[in-house]
N, C-alpha and C positions, 0 to 999 in steps of 0.2 A: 548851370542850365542843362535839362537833360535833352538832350538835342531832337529830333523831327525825326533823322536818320545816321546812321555810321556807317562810316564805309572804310573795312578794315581787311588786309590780308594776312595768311601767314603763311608758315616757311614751306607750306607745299605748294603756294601761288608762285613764291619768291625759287623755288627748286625750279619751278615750269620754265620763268620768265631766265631766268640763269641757264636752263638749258639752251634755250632758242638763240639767245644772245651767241653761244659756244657754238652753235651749227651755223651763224652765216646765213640762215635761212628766217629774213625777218620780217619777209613781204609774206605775201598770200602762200601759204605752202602747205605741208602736213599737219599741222596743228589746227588750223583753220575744217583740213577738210576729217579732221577723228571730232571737232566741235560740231559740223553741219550733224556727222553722222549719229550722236549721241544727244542733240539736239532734236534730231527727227523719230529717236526712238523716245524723247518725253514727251512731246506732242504726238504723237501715233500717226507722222504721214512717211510718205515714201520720202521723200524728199527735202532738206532744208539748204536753203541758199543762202549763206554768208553774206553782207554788204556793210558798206561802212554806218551808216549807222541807222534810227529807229525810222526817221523822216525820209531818208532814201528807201529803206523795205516796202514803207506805205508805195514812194511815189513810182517807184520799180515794178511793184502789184498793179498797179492802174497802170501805167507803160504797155504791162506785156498783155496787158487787154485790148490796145489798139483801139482806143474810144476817139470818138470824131469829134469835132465841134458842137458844142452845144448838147453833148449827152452829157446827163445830171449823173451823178454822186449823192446818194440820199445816206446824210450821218448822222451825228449827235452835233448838238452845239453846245453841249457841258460836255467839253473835253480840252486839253491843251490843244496850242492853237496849229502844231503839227499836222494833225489831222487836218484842219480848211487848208493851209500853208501847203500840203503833199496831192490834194487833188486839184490845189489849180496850178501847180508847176506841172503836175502830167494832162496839162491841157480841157481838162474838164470842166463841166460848171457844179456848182456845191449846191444842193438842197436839203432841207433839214425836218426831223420827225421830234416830236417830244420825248422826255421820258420821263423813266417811274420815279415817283422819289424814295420807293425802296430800294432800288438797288443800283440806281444814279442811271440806269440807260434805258437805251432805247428798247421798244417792243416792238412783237409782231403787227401789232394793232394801230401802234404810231405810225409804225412806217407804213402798210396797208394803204393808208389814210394820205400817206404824202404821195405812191408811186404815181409818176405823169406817166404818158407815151413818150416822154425822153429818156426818162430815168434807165439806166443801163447798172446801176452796179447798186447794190445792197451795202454798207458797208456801217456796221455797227459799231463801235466801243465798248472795248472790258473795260471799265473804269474801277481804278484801286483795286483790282485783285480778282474779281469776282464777275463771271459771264451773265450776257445777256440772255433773252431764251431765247438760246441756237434753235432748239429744235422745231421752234414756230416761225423763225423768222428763216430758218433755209427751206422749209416748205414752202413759204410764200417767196424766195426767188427760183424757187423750183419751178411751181404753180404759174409764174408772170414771165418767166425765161430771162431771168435778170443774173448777171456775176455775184458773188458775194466772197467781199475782203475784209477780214476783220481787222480790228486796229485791236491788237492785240498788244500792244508795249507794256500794259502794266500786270499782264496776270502769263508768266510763266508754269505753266504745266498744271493751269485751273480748269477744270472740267465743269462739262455740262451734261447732263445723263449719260454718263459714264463716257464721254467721248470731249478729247481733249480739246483744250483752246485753239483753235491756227488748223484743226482739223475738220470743221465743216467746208470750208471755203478756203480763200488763198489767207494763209496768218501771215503779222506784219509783226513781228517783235523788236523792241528797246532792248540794248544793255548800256544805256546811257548810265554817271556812275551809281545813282540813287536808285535804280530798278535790283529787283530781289537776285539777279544776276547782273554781274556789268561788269563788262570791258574797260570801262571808262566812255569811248564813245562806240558803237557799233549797234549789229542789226541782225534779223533775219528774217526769211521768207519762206512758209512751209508751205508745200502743195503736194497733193498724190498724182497730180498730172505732169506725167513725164515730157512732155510737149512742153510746156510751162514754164517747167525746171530748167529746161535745156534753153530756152531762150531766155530766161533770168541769168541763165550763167552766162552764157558769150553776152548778154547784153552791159554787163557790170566788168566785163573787161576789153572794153572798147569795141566791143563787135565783135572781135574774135572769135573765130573756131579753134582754129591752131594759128602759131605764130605769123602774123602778116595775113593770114586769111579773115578779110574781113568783109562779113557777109551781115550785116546794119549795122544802120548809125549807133553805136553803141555812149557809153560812161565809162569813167572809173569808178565804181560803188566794192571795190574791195576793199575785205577786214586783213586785218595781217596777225601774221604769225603771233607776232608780240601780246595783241590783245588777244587771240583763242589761249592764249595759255594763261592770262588773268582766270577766264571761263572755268577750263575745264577743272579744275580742283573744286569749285561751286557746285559744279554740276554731279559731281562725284558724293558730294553730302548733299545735296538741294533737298531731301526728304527729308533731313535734320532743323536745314535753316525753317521748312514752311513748317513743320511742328511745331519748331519754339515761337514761330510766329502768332499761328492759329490759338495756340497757350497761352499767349498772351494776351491774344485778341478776348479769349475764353474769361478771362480774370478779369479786363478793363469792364466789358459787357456784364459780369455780373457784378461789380462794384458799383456798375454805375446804372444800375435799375432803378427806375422809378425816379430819377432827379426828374422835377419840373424844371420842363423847356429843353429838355438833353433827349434826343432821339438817338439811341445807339444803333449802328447798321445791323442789318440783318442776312441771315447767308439763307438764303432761299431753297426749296424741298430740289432735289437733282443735282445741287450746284455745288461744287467744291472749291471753295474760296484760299488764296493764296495769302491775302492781305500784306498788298504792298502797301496798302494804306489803313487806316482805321479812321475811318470819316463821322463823324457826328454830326445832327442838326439840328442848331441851335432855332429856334421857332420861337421864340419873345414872349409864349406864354407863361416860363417864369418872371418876362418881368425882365428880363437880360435879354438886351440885343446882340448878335453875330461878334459886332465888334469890340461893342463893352465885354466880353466875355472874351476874345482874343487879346485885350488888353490889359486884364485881369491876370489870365493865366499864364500871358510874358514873365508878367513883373512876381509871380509865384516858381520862376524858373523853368517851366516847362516847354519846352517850344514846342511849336505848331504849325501848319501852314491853310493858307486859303485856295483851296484845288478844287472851285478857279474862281476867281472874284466878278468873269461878266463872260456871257454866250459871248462864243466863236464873231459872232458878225456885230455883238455891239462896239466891236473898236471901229473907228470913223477910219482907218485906211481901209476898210473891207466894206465900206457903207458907197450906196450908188456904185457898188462895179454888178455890170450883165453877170456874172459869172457867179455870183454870191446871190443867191434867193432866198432872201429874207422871208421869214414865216413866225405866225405866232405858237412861241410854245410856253407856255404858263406856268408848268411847273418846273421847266429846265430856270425859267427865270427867276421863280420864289427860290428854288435850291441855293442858284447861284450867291443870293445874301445870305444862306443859313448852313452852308456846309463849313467844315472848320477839320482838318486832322491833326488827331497827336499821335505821337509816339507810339508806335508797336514792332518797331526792328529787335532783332532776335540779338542785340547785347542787353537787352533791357534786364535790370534786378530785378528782386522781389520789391525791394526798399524802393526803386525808383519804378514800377508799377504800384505799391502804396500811396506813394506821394503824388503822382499823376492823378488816381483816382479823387486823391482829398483835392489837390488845386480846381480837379475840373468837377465837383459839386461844391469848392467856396465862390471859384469863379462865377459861376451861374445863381448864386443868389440875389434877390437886389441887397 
């Protein structure tokens, strides 16, 4: 089976993890803060803030906004359910925009279309790798005087005309293990507001300013030594891994032109796509449904996954709560039965990008 994703170190993760181990220092300490720093110089802000992990950075971001009762959250509802799960732990209520089915998110034009006089925060999805249109959609919380947080877990260091992911607004990053960086579990938060930053950091260690000064109700959302030093060897090549990524992604996409019912993703004019995922959709006009075509190319050895089998609020624990506002989006819905990813992690062969390609045009024929 050629697997979905890997997740593989080597002896300069295992050098990192062997030193930290030898210093004694295995909570939040120097490792951690050379990770924030070298994290904030691949996103372009002033500032990145460590936390334990993807669903804390979201819910830490909405926290330091100080949102009231009953101020909306306008997001995607084709995203993992992290995103609904992070804005109603920080007290918010959720409202939802459509989106493209070219590039799985939301737009200027969706969200436009949803803002109420509650709505307080803009907060989009990079979905699989690749950004939304920043540059329309921070004009319009520019224009409405709304916050804007991206949910940024799955596209490290993906640009949007020419300005990086988690740098228009507050960014919310995963290194959960399966993201193109990871910790194993962990997080972070980018901002150029120094205000911000400063209250994301005492807020993630109890309130704290200095020892016993505690000046608010604070959390524990610290990363620790151990996992920055999984990171930083990543981060060190990260230009290598999204190469062999995009190469690959380059080879699936032109193998797989022109299959009936096989929509290959598209990286759109501005946009510089990371591809943590390589998503397809499947649309039944060959003749192959979603699932017959994931049950196909199982049993052809290739795995795959469904990211994500149904919107944010069609599960019944999120149905009738005030806090979730349910809205009709039509094409978050059609996507949600037609999207399907394989394989594009950067151990991929030649031989097992051949063989992907043939599985996923045998798969799709009736």
């Amino acid at each position: 089976m050629i697997p979905i994703t890997v997740v593989e170190f080597g002896p300069e993760v295992e050098e990192q993890v062997l030193g930290v181990l030898r210093s004694g220092i295995v909570a939040q300490g120097p490792k951690v803060k050379e990770l924030e720093e070298r994290f904030a110089a691949l996103v372009g802000t002033k500032h990145a803030v460590a936390v334990s992990n993807g669903t804390v950075a979201l819910v830490a971001a909405v926290q330091a906004l100080d949102l009231k009762p009953g101020d909306e959250v306008l997001t995607s509802p084709f995203t993992f359910i992290a995103t609904l799960n992070a804005i109603l732990e920080a007290g918010a209520t959720a409202t939802f925009a459509d989106i493209s089915e070219t590039d799985f998110n939301v737009t200027a034009e969706t969200m436009a279309a949803r803002v109420t006089d509650r709505t307080r925060v803009l907060m989009p999805v990079h979905l699989y790798g690749q950004g939304a249109e920043m540059t329309g959609i921070s004009t319009l919380a520019a224009a409405r005087g709304l916050h804007l947080v991206e949910d940024t877990a799955q596209s490290h260091g993906a640009t949007v005309d020419g300005r990086g992911l988690g740098s228009f607004g507050i960014g919310a990053f995963s290194f959960y293990a399966t993201k193109n960086i990871t910790t194993g579990e962990g997080g972070m938060v980018t901002t150029d507001d120094d205000a911000l930053a400063d209250r994301l950091r005492v807020m993630r260690n109890q309130g704290m300013r200095a020892r016993y000064e505690y000046v608010m109700a604070g959390h524990n959302y610290r990363l620790t030594d151990l996992q920055a030093a999984l990171a930083l060897p990543q981060l060190a090549h990260y230009d290598e891994i999204v190469a062999q990524r995009r190469a690959n992604a380059a080879q699936l996409s032109a193998g797989l032109e022109g299959v009936p019912g096989v929509v290959t993703p598209t990286v759109l004019p501005g946009r510089q796509h990371v591809w943590h995922q390589y998503t397809l959709r499947i649309t039944g006009e060959g003749g192959t449904t979603r699932d017959q075509f994931v049950t196909r190319l199982t049993e052809r050895g290739v795995g795959n996954g469904i990211y994500y089998p149904k919107l944010v609020f069609d599960y019944e624990t999120y149905r009738g709560r005030p806090d979730v506002v349910i809205s009709d989006c039509p094409v978050a819905t059609r996507v949600a039965t037609e999207a399907v990813s394989i394989p594009v992690h950067p151990r991929l062969t030649q031989s097992d990008l051949e063989r992907i390609i043939e599985a996923v045009i045998e798969s799709a024929r009736v």
